[in-house]
C-alpha positions in Angstrom: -111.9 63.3 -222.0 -114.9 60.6 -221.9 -114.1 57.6 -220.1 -114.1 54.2 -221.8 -116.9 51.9 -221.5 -116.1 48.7 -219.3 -115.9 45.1 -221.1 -119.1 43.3 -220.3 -118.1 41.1 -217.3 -118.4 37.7 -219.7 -115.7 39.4 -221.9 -113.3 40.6 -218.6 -113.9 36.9 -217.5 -112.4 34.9 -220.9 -109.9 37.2 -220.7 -108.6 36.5 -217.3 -109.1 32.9 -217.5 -106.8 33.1 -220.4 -104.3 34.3 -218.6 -104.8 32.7 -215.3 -102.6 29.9 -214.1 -102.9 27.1 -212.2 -101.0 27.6 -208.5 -98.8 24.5 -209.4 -97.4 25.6 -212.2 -96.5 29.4 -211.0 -94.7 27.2 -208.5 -92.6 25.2 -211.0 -92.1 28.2 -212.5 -90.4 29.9 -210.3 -88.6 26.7 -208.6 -85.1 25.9 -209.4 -83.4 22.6 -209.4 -83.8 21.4 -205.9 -87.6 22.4 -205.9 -86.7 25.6 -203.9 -87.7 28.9 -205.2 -84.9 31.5 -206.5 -85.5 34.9 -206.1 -82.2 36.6 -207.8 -79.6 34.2 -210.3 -76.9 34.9 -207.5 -78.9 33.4 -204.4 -80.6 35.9 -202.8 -83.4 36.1 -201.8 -86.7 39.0 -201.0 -87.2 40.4 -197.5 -90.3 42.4 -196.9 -90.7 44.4 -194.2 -93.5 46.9 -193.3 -92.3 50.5 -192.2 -94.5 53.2 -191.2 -94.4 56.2 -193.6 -92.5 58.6 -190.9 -90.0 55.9 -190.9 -90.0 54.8 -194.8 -89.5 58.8 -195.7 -86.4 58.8 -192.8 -85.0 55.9 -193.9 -85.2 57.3 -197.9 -83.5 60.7 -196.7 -80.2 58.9 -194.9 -79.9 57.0 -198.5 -80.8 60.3 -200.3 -78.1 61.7 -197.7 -75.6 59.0 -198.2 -75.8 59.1 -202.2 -76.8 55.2 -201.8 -80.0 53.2 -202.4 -82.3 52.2 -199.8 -81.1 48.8 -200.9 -77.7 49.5 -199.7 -78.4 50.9 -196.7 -81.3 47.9 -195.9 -78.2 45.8 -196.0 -76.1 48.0 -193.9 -78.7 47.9 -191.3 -79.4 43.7 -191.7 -75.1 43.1 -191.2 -75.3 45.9 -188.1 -78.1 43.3 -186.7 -75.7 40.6 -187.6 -72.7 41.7 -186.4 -75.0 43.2 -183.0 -75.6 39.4 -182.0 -72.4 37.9 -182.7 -72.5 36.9 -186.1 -70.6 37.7 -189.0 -71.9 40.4 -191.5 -72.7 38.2 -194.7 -75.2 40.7 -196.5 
């Protein structure tokens, strides 16, 4: 199957201005009330974290193994870091 020619770089650059917006208003976008971004309508909010992939494909198989998401056992492992220090599970 031929490949597609690319847009002349003029035409790629209309285009992405049109749909380019302004840093400010991604901001408000995404800002509730207060002025404070909200991640989920319930509160919470995005962790990332950067896992080799030995450790990404361990931590899938123990979700894999426990019929759960990786979400589910991310917060598992965030309330046994909690609780490890003294503090009440809340995740």
């Amino acid at each position: 199957m031929a490949k597609r020619p690319l847009p002349a770089p003029k035409q790629a650059s209309r285009k992405l201005a049109a749909k380019t917006i302004s840093p400010s208003a991604a901001m408000t976008a995404d800002q509730g009330e207060a002025g404070r971004r909200t991640s989920q309508p319930d509160g919470r909010k995005g962790i990332l974290v950067r896992a080799n992939p030995e450790a990404w494909k361990e931590l899938k198989r123990v979700a894999i193994d426990q019929e759960r998401t990786l979400q589910d056992v991310m917060t598992e492992a965030i309330n046994d870091v909690l609780q490890k220090y003294g503090k009440p599970p809340v995740a």
